[in-house]
C-alpha positions as CSV (number, residue, x, y, z in Angstrom):
1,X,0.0,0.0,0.0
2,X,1.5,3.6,-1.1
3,X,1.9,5.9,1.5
4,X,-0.2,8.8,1.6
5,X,0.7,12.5,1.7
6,X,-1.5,16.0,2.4
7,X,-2.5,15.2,-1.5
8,X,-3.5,11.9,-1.6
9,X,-4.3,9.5,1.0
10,X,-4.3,5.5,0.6
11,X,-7.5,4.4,2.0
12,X,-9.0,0.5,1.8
13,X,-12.3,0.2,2.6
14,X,-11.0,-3.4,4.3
15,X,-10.1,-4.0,8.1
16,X,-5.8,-4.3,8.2
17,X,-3.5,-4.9,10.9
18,X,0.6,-3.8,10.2
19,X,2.7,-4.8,13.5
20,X,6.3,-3.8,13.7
21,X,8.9,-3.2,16.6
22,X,11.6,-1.1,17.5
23,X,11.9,2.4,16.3
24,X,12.1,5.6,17.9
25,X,10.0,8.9,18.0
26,X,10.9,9.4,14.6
27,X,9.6,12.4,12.1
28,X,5.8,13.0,10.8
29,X,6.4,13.0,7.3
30,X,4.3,11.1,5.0
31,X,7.2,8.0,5.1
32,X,5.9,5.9,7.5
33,X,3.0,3.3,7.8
34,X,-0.3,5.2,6.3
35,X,-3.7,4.3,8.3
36,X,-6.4,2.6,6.5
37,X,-10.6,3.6,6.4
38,X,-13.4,1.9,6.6
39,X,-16.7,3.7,6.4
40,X,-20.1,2.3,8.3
41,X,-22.5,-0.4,6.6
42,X,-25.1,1.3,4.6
43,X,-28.7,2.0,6.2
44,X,-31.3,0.0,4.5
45,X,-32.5,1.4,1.3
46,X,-35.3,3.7,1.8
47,X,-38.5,2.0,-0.3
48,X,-41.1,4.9,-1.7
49,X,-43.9,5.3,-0.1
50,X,-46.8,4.5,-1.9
51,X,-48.2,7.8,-2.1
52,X,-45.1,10.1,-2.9
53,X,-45.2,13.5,-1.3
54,X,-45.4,16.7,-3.3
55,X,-42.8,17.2,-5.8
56,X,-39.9,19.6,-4.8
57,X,-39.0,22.5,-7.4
58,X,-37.8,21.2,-10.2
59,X,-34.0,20.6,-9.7
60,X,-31.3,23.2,-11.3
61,X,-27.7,23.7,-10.6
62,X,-26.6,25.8,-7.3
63,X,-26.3,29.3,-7.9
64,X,-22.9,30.0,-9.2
65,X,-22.7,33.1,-7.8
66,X,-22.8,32.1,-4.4
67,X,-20.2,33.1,-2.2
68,X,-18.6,30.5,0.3
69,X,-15.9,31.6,2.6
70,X,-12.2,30.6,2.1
71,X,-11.5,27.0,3.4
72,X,-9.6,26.8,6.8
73,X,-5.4,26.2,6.3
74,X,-3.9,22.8,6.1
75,X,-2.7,23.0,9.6
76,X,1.2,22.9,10.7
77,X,2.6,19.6,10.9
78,X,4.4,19.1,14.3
79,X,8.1,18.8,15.1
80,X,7.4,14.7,15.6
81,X,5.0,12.1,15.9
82,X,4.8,12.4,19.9
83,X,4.9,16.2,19.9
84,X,1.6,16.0,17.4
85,X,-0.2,13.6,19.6
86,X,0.3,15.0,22.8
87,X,-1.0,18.5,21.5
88,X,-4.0,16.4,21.1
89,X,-5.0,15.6,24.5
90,X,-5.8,16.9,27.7
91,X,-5.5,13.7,29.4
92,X,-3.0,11.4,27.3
93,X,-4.7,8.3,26.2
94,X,-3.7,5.0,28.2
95,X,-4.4,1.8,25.8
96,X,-2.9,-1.2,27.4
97,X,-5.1,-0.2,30.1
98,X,-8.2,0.9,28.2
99,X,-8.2,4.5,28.3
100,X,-9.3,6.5,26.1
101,X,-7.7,9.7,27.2
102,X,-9.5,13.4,26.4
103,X,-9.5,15.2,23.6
104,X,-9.0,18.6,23.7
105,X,-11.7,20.5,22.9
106,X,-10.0,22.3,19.9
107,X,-9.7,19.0,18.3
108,X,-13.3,18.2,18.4
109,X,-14.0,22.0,17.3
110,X,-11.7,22.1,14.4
111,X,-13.2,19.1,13.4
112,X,-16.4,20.5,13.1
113,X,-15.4,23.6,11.7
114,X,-14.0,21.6,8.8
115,X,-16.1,19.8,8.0
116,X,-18.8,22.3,8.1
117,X,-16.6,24.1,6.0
118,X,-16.8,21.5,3.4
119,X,-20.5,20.7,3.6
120,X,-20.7,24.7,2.9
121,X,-18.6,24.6,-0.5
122,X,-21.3,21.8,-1.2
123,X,-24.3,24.4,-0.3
124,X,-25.4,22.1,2.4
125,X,-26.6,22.8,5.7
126,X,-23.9,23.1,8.9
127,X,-23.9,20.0,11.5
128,X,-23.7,20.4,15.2
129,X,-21.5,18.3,17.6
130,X,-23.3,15.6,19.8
131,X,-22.3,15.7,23.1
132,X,-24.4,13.1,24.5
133,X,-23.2,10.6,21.7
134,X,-19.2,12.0,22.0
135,X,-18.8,8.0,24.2
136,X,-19.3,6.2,21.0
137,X,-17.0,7.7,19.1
138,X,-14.4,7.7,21.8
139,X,-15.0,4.0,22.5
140,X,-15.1,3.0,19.1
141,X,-11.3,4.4,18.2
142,X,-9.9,2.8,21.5
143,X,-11.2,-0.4,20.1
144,X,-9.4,0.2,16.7
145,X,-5.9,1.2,18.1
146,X,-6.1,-0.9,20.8
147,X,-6.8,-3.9,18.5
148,X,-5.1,-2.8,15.6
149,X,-7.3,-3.0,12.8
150,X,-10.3,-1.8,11.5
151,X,-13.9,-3.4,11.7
152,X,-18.1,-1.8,12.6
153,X,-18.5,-5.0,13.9
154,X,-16.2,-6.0,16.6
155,X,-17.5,-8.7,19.0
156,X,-16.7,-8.9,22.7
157,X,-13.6,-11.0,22.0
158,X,-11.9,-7.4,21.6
159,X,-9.2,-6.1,24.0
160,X,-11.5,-2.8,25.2
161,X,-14.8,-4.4,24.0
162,X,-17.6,-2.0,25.9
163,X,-21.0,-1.4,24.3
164,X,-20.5,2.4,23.8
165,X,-17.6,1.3,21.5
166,X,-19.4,-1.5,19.5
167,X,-22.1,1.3,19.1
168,X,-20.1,3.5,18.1
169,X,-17.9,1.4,15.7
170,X,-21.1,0.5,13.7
171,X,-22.4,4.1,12.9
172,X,-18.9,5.9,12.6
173,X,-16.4,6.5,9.6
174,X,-13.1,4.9,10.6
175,X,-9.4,5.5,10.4
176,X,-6.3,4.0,11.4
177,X,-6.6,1.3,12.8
178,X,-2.9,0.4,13.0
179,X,0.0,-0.3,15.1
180,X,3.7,0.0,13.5
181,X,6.9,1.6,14.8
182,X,6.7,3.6,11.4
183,X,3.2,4.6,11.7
184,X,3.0,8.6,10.4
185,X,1.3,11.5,11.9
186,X,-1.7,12.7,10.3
187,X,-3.8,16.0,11.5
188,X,-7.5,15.4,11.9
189,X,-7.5,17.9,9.1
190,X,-5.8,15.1,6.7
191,X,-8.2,12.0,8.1
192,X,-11.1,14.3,6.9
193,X,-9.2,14.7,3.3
194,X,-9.1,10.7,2.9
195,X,-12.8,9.9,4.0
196,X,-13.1,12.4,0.8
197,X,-10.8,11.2,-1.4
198,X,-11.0,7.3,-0.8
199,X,-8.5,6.6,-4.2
200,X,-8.0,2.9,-3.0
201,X,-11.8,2.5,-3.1
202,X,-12.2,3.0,-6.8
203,X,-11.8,-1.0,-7.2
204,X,-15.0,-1.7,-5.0
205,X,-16.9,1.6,-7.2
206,X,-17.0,2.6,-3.1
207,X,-17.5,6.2,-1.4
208,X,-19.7,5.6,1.4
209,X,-17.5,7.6,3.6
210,X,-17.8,10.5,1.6
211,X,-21.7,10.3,1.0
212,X,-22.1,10.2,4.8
213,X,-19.9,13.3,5.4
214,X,-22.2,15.1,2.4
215,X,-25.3,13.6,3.6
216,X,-27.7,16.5,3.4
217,X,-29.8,14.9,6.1
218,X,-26.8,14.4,8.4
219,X,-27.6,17.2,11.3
220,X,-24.7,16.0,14.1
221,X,-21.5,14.3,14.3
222,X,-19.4,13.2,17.5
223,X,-15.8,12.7,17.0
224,X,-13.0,10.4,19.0
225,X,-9.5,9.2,18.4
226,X,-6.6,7.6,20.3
227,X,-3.3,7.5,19.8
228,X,-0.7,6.7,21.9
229,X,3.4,5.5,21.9
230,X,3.7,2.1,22.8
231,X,6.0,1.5,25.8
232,X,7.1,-1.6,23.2
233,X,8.1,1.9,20.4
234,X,5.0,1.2,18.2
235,X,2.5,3.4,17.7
236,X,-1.4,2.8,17.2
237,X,-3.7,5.9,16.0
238,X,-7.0,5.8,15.2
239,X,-10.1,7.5,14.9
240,X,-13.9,7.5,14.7
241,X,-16.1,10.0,12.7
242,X,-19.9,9.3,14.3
243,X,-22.5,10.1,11.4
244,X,-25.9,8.5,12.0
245,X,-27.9,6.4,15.0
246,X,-27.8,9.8,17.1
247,X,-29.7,10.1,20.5
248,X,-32.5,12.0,20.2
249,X,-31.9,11.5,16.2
250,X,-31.4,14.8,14.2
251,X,-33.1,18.5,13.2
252,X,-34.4,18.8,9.8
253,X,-32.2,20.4,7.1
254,X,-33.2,23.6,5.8
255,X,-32.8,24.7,2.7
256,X,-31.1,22.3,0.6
257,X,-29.6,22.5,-3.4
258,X,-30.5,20.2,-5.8
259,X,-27.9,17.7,-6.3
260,X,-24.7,16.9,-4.0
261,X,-21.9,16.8,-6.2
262,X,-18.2,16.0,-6.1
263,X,-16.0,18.1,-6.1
264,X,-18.0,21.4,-6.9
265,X,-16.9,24.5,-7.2
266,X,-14.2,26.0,-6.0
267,X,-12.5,22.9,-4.3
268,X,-9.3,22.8,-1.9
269,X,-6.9,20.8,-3.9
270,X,-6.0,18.5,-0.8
271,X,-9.3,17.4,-0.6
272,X,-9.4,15.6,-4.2
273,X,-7.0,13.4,-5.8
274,X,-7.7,12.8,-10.0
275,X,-7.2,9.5,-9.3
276,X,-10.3,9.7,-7.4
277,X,-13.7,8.8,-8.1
278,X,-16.0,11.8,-8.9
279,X,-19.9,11.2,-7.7
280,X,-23.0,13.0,-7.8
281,X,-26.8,12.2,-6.0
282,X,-29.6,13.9,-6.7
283,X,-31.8,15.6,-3.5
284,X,-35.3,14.9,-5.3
285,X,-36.8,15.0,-1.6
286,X,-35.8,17.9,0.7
287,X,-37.8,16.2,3.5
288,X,-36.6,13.2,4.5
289,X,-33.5,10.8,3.7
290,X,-35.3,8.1,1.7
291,X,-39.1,8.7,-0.6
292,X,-38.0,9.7,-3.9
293,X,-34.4,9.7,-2.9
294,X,-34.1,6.2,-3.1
295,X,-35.8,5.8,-6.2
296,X,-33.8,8.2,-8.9
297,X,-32.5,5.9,-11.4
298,X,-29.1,6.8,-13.4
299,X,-29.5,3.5,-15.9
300,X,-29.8,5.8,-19.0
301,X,-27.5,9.0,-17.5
302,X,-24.2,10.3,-19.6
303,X,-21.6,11.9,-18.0
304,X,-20.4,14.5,-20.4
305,X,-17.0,16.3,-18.9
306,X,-15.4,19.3,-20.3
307,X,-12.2,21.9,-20.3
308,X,-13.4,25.0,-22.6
309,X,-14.2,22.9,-26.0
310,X,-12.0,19.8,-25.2
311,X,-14.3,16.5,-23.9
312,X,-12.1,14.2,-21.5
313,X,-12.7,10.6,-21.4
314,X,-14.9,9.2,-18.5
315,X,-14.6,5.9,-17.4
316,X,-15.8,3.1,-14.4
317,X,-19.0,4.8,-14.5
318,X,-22.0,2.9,-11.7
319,X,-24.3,3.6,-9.7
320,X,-26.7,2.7,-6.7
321,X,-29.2,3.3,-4.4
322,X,-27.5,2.1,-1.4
323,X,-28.1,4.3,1.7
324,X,-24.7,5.4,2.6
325,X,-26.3,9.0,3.5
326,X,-28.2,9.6,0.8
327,X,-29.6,6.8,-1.0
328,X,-28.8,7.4,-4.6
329,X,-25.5,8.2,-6.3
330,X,-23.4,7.6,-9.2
331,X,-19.6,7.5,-9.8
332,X,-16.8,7.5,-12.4
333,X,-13.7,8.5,-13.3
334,X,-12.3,11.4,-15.6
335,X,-8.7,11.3,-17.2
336,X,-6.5,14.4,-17.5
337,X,-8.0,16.4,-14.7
338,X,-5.6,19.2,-13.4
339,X,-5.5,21.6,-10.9
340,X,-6.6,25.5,-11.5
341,X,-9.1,24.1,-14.4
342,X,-12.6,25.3,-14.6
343,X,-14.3,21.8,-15.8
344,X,-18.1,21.8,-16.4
345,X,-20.1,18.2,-15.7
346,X,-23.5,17.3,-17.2
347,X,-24.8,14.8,-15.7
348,X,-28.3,13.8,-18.4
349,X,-30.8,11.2,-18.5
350,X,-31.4,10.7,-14.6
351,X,-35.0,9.6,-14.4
352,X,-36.4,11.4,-11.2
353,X,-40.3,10.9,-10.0
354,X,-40.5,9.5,-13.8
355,X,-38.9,12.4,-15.2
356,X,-35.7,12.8,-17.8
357,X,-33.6,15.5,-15.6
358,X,-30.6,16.9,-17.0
359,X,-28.0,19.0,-14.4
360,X,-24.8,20.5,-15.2
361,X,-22.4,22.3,-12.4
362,X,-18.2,23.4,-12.8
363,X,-15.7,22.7,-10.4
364,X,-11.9,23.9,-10.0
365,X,-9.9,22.7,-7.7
366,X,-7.5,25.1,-6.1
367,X,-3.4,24.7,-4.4
């Protein structure tokens, strides 16, 4: 597995487990062992109702005149791998003994902030952080760096098995999930940018952790990770994005555009790869997650990209209605895309309530 950097992050959708010994404190460059991402089983696809609601306006691109505020700074990276993880904690994680440690409340903020961030360049609605559900999240990374690997189901058989963390492990993007002597630092601000990018993923036609993050219907997150230097000189890191099953469930969206796509606009270069895998869902249903969400049908859609005048070749184009967030989407790949290019995507032929729907939208992504 290639190591990742700020740009591009390895991610396989498939529990690993890397041990190694010896080592020191060593730098945080992008050199060492990269972590590996999972992202939580799909929800049950929504199935219509079978009287469908009202129909919603009928869909057009966002506004390109909207104005969305400059992205927050790739963040610093620290003098070494123990100086970055102890800036993370008020109380240092202990994971031979099965604590979790606490986060400083920064972290969980700047998390937050990001990803709201994000979710804005996107034109969707801002999330708020859930307190009461912060366990979970917490729980669920100490199982994954305390067992070194990656899995939403772990059984009781775990070192650090408690309920919050199964719980939490099932409704949670994932990261990490490794422990090596060369395992690299990476801010919360780069495990965000690989949930995104998920390049490793194009083989299973898979962005599930990406669709949860843009979920329009995704209202709250809790965050937790745990990271810690072995008293052996490994390392184990990981981390759990909470995105659905919430206590008290979620607030309705507001106002929401007509399609989700990726990347729009004007994007932050670290956040997209061209390797990647571009997608696209169609909000058909501005109330709720599933009804006519779950039933837009890309069988007949093109994907039509261009630069100016000049067509580039898509590629490993599929589609589903899976509910990873929300329950429609479709994916592919483009070849020759750069960065500081204005490219405009039209996306034709999506059936919606029974109806041929064409949308187009551009996208640049910026250094």
């Amino acid at each position: 597995m290639a190591s990742f950097s700020m740009r591009w992050m390895g991610a396989a959708l498939l529990p690993l487990m890397v041990t190694g010994c010896g080592g020191g404190d060593g730098g945080s460059g992008s050199g060492g062992t990269t972590p590996v991402v999972v992202a939580p089983a799909p929800t049950p696809s929504p199935t219509a109702s079978a009287t469908a609601p009202a129909p919603s306006p009928s869909p057009s691109p966002s506004p390109s005149g909207t104005t969305v505020a400059p992205f927050p700074a790739a963040p610093a990276a620290p003098a070494s791998w123990n100086a970055g993880v102890a800036a993370l904690y008020a109380t240092a994680p202990d994971v031979p003994n099965c604590r979790a440690g606490v986060l400083n409340a920064s972290v969980r903020a700047d998390v937050l902030t990001r990803l709201n961030a994000l979710r804005a360049i996107h034109h969707l609605p801002a999330v708020t952080y859930a307190d009461a559900d912060e366990e979970q999240a917490t729980q669920a990374a100490l199982l994954m760096a305390a067992n070194g690997k990656l899995d939403h189901f772990p059984t009781s058989a775990w070192t650090c098995y408690t309920e919050n963390g199964r719980k939490g492990a099932g409704s949670s993007n994932l990261y990490g999930g490794l422990i090596a002597s060369n395992l690299a630092f990476y801010s919360e601000d780069a495990y965000l940018a690989g949930w995104m990018i998920e390049t490793s993923n194009i083989v299973a036609n898979n962005v599930g952790h990406r669709r949860w993050m843009l979920d329009p219907f995704l209202g709250r997150i809790s965050y937790g990770r745990v990271a810690q230097l072995l008293s052996d000189g490994r390392r184990t890191d990981a981390s759990a994005l909470k995105v659905f099953d919430f206590a008290g469930g979620v607030p309705a969206p507001g106002s929401l555009p007509a399609f989700v796509a990726y990347p729009q606009g004007d994007y932050p270069a670290r956040y997209f790869d061209p390797r990647a895998l571009l997608s696209f869902s169609v909000i058909a249903d501005a109330t709720q997650r599933g009804g006519a969400n779950a039933t837009v049908n890309f069988s007949a859609a093109t994907v039509t990209v261009k630069a100016g005048t000049t067509t580039l070749a898509v590629s490993n184009i599929t589609f589903d209605n899976v509910g990873y967030g929300l329950p429609n989407n479709i994916q592919f790949n483009v070849a020759g895309l750069q960065d500081n290019v204005t490219y405009e995507v039209t996306i034709a032929n999506v059936t919606v309530r029974g109806a041929a729907k064409s949308y187009t939208y551009t996208f640049r992504t910026m250094g």
